[in-house]
C-alpha positions, 0 to 999 in steps of 0.5 A, spaced: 788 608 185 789 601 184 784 595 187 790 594 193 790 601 194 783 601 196 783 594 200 788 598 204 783 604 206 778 600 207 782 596 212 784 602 215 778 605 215 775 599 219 779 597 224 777 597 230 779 602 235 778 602 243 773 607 246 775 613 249 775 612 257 771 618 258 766 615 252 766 609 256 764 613 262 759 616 259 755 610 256 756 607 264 753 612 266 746 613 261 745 606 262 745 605 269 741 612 270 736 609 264 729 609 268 725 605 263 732 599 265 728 599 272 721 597 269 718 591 267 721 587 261 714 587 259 711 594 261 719 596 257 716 593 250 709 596 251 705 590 254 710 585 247 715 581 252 713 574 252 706 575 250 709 578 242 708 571 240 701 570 243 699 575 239 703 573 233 699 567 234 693 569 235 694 574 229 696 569 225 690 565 227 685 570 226 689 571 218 688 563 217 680 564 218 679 570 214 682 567 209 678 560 211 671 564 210 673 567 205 675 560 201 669 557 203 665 563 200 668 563 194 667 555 194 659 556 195 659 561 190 662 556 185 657 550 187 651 555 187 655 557 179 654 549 178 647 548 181 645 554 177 648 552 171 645 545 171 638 548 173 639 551 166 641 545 162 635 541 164 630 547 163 633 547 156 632 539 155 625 541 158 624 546 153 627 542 147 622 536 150 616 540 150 617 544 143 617 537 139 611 534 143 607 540 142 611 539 134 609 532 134 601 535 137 600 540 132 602 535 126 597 530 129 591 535 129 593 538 123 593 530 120 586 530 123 583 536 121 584 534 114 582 528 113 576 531 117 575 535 111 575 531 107 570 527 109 565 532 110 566 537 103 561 541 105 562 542 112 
């Protein structure tokens, strides 16, 4: 089967054709007698007529403040990281400071207590 050969077939195969007089009938005849056709644009959609895009919006609304909070939250926790990790560099620096004060003491009351024992050999 040539490439020519099927262009034909689907050509053939979808070109239009006219409907039948008593399908036209037929089709005429269901909408005119279709109840929900006689209702309400709104009540025929299930309440969505106009009011489909202010739901959107306010879907969309509440979408953009969820994902709002749950930013801000996770921007609080990443503040409460840093101020936390800033608490524990200054308890470090303290610690360092006062274990060199405390290095520095002990050597002075060292230096004290020998030079006092020397001047009092018998003590």
């Amino acid at each position: 089967m040539s490439q020519d050969d099927l262009e034909f077939q689907l050509r053939a195969a979808l070109r239009p054709i006219a409907p039948s007089a008593s399908f036209e009938k037929k089709l005429i005849a269901c909408v005119t007698n279709d109840p929900r056709r006689a209702q309400p644009m709104a009540k025929r959609l299930g309440g969505a007529g106009w009011h489909s895009r202010t739901r959107w919006l306010s879907l969309a609304a509440a979408a953009c403040l969820l994902v709002g909070v749950g930013l801000q939250g996770r921007m609080q926790l990443r503040r409460e990281r840093e101020n936390g990790l800033e608490a524990r560099r200054q308890v470090v620096e303290a610690l360092r400071v006062t274990s060199q004060k405390l290095d520095l003491a002990y050597e002075i009351v060292k230096s004290q207590s020998s030079s006092f024992a020397d001047d009092n050999p018998g003590a």
